[in-house]
C-alpha positions in Angstrom: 38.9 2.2 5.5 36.3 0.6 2.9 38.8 -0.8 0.1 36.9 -0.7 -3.4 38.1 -2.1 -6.9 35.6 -0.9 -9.5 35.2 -2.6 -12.6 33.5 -1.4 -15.6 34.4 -1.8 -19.4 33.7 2.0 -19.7 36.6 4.8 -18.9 34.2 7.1 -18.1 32.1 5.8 -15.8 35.2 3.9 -13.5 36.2 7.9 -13.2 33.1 9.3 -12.3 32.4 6.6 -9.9 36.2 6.9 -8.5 35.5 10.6 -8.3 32.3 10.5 -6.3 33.1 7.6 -4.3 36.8 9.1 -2.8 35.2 12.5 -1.8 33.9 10.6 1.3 36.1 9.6 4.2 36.8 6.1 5.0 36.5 4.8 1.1 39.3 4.1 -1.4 39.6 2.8 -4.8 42.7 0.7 -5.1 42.1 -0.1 -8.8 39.8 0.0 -11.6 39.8 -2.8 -14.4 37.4 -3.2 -17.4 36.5 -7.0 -17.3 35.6 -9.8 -14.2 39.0 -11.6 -14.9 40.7 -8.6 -14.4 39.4 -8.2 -11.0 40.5 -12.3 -10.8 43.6 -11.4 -11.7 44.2 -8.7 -8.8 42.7 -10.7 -6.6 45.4 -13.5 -7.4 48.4 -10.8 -7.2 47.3 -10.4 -3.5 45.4 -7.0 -4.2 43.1 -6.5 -0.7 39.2 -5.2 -1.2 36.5 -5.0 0.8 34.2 -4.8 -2.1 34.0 -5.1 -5.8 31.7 -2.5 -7.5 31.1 -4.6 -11.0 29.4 -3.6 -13.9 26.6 -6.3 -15.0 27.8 -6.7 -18.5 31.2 -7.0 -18.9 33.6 -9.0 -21.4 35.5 -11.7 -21.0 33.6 -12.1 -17.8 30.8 -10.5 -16.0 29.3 -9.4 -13.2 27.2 -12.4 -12.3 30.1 -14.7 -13.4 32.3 -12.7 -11.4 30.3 -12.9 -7.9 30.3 -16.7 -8.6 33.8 -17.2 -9.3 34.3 -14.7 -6.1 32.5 -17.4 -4.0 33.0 -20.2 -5.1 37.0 -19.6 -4.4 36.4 -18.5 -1.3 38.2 -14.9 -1.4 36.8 -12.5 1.6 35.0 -9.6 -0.4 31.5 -8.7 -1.3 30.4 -8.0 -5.3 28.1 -5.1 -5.5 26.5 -5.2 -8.9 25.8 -2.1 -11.4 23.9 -2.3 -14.0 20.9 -0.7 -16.0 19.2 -3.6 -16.6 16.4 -3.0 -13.7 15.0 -6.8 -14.0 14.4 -9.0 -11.1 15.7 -12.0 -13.0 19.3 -10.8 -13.2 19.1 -9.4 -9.6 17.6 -13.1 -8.5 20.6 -14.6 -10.7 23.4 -12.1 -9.0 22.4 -13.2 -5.3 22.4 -16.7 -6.4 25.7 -16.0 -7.7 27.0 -14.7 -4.2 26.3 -10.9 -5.3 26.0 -8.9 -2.0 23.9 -6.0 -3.8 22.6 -5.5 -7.1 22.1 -1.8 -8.3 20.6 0.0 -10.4 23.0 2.7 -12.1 21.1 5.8 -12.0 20.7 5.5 -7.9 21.4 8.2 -6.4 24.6 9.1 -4.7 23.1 8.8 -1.2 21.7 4.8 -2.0 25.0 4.2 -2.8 27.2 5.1 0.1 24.0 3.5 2.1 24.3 0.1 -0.1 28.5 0.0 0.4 28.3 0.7 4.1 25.3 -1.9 5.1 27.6 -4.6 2.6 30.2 -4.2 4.6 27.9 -5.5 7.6 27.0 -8.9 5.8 23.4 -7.9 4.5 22.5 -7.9 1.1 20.6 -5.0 -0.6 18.6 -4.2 -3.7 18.6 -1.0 -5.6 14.6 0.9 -4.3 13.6 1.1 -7.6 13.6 -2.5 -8.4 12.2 -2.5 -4.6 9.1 -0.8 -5.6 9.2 -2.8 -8.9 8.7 -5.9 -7.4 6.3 -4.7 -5.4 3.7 -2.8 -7.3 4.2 -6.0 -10.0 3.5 -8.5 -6.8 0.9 -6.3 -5.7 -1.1 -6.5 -9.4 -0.9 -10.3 -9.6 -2.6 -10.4 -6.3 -5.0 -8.6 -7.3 -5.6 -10.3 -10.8 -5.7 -13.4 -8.9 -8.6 -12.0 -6.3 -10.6 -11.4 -9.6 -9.7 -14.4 -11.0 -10.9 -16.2 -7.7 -14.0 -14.2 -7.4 -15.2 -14.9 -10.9 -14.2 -18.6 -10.6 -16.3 -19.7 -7.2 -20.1 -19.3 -7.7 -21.7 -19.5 -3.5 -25.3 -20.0 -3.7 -27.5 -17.3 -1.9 -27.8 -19.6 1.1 -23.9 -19.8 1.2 -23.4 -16.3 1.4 -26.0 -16.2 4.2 -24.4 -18.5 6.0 -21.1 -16.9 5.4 -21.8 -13.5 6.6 -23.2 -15.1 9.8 -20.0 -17.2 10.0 -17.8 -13.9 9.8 -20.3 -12.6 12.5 -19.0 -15.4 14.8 -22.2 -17.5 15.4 -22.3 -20.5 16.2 -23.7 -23.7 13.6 -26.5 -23.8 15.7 -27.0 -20.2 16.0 -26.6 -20.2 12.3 -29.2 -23.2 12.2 -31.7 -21.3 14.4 -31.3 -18.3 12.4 -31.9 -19.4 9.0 -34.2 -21.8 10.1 -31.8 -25.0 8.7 -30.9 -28.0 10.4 -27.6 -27.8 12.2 -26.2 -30.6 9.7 -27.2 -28.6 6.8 -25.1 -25.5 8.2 -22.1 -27.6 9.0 -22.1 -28.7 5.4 -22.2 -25.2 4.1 -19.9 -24.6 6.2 -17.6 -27.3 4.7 -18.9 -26.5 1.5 -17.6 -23.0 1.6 -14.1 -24.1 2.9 -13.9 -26.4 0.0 -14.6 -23.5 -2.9 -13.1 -20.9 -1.2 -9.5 -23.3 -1.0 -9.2 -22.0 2.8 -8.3 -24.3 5.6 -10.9 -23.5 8.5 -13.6 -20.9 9.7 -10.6 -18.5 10.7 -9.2 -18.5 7.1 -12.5 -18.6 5.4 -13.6 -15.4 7.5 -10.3 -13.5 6.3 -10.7 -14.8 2.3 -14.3 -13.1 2.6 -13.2 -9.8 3.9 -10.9 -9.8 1.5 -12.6 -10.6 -1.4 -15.8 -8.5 -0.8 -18.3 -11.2 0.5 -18.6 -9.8 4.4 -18.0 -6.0 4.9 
C-alpha cells in the first residue's frame, strides 16, 4: 500500500486529488492539510507516508521549503511537487530541495499514477511538459549559437579547401599534393582551423563542419 498525505491550501483540489488518487488499488490518503507545517506537524505525531503530494505555493510554508525541511530532518518519505508554475527554475530549486518529482497540475491522470509509482523506486521525475520545455528551449540556443558561431569565424577560401579535404580523410601531404601547398603550409591550416573553429583535433574539427554546413 502507497501511503499519501496531500497538501494543498485549496479544499477543492485536496478532494479531487483524494478522489482520483483512491479509485486505484494499492494507494491511500491518510490525510490532507493546507500548509507545509502542517504536513511537519503529522509527520512529528508519528503519521506514516510514503509520499507527500505538495502544492508549490503554500502558506506558512511551501512546497520547496517543505522537501527541504523533509530532508534535512531525515524523515523516510518522498515530496512530489504540484504546481502550475511550469518553470525550470522552481523545478531546479525543488530537486535541490530534496523534491522527488515536480509536476505540473494539469498532467494527466495516467503521468500521475506513473510519477507516484517510479517515486516510490528512488528516481526522480519531471512533469513531460516541462520535459519537452526544456528541450525545444535547449534545442533553440543551440542553434542560435551555431549561427552565432558561423557568422563570428571568417575561413579564407584556402581554409575551406583544406577543410573539405580534411573531412575527406587525406592526409597533410595528400592535402599538400592536392592543392599544390607545401606540407607545412597545410599543417598550419590545419592548426589554424582548430584554433577558429574552438575544436580540439581533426576528429572534432571534422564533426564542427558537418555540423555547421562547411563539408556536406
Amino acid at each position: 500500500m502507497i501511503n499519501i498525505i496531500l497538501a494543498d491550501d485549496h479544499h477543492i483540489i485536496r478532494s479531487s486529488l483524494k478522489a482520483l488518487i483512491e479509485k486505484h488499488e494499492g494507494i491511500n490518503v491518510v490525510a490532507e492539510v493546507p500548509d507545509g507545517s502542517a504536513v511537519l506537524e503529522l509527520l512529528e505525531k508519528g503519521i506514516k507516508a510514503d509520499i507527500i503530494l505538495s502544492d508549490l505555493v503554500m502558506p506558512r510554508l511551501d512546497g520547496i521549503a517543505l522537501a527541504h525541511t523533509i530532508n534535512a530532518r531525515g524523515y523516510n518519505t518522498k515530496v512530489v511537487v504540484l504546481s502550475i508554475v511550469e518553470d525550470e527554475k522552481y523545478a531546479s530549486n525543488a530537486f535541490i530541495s530534496g523534491a522527488f518529482a515536480y509536476l505540473s497540475k494539469d498532467i494527466e491522470e495516467d503521468e500521475l499514477l506513473f510519477c507516484i509509482k517510479h517515486v516510490m523506486k528512488g528516481k526522480r521525475y519531471l512533469s513531460s511538459n516541462l520535459c519537452i520545455s526544456i528541450l525545444e528551449r535547449f534545442n533553440m540556443q543551440l542553434n542560435i549559437l551555431s549561427r552565432k558561431i558561423n557568422t563570428e569565424i571568417s575561413f579564407t577560401d584556402r581554409e575551406i579547401n583544406v577543410l573539405k579535404l580534411i573531412a575527406d580523410g587525406l592526409t597533410n601531404q595528400e592535402i599538400a599534393d592536392k592543392l599544390y601547398l607545401s606540407r607545412r603550409t597545410v599543417e598550419s591550416q590545419r592548426e589554424a582551423l582548430i584554433s577558429k573553429s574552438g575544436t580540439k583535433n581533426s576528429a572534432s574539427l571534422v564533426r564542427f563542419a558537418m555540423r555547421n554546413g562547411y563539408v556536406d
